[in-house]
C-alpha positions as CSV (number, residue, x, y, z in Angstrom):
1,X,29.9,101.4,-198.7
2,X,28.1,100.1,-201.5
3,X,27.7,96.5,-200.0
4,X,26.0,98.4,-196.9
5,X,23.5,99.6,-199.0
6,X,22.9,96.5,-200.2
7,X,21.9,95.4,-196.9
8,X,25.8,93.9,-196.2
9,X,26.3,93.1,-192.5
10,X,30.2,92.9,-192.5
11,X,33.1,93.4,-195.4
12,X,35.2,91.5,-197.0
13,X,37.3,91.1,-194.1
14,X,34.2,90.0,-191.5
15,X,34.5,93.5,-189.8
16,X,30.9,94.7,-189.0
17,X,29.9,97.8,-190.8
18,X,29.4,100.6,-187.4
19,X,31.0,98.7,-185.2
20,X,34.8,99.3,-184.7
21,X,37.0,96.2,-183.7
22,X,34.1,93.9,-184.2
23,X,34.3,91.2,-186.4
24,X,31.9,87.8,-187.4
25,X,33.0,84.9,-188.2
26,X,29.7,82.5,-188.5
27,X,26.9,80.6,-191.2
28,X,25.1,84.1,-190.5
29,X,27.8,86.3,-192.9
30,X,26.7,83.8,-196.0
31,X,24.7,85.4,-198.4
32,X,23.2,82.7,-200.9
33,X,21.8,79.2,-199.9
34,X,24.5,76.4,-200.6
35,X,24.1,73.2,-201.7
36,X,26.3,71.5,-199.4
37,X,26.0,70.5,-195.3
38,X,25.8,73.8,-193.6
39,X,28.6,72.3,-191.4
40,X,30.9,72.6,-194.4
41,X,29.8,76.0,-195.0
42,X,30.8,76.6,-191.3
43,X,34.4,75.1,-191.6
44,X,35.0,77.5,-195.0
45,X,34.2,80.6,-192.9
46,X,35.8,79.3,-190.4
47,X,39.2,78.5,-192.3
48,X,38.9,82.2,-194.0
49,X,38.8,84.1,-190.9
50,X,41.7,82.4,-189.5
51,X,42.8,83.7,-192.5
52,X,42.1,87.1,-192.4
53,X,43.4,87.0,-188.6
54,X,46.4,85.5,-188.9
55,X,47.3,88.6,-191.9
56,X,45.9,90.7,-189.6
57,X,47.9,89.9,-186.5
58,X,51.0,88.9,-187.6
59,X,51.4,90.4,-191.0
60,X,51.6,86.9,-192.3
């Protein structure tokens, strides 16, 4: 849990540390300021957690 003590809201897999089953998937989870149009950042999250869903749910 060394990211937690960090001050890490959710893992590598957008599961909130403490809170079972809970998972976020927004511009909130990203840690440094980017250099692009914070829409883009939104669509890259948004791609990876389909991501980690679709492993999660179908095994894919």
């Amino acid at each position: 849990m060394e990211s937690l003590e960090k001050g890490d809201v959710v893992d590598e897999n957008l599961n909130v540390y403490g809170v079972e089953g809970l998972k976020v998937a927004d511009s909130s989870i990203v840690i440094k300021m980017v250099g692009a149009n914070t829409y883009s950042t939104a669509l890259l999250v948004k791609g990876k957690a389909t991501e980690i869903l679709l492993k999660e749910l179908t095994g894919l």
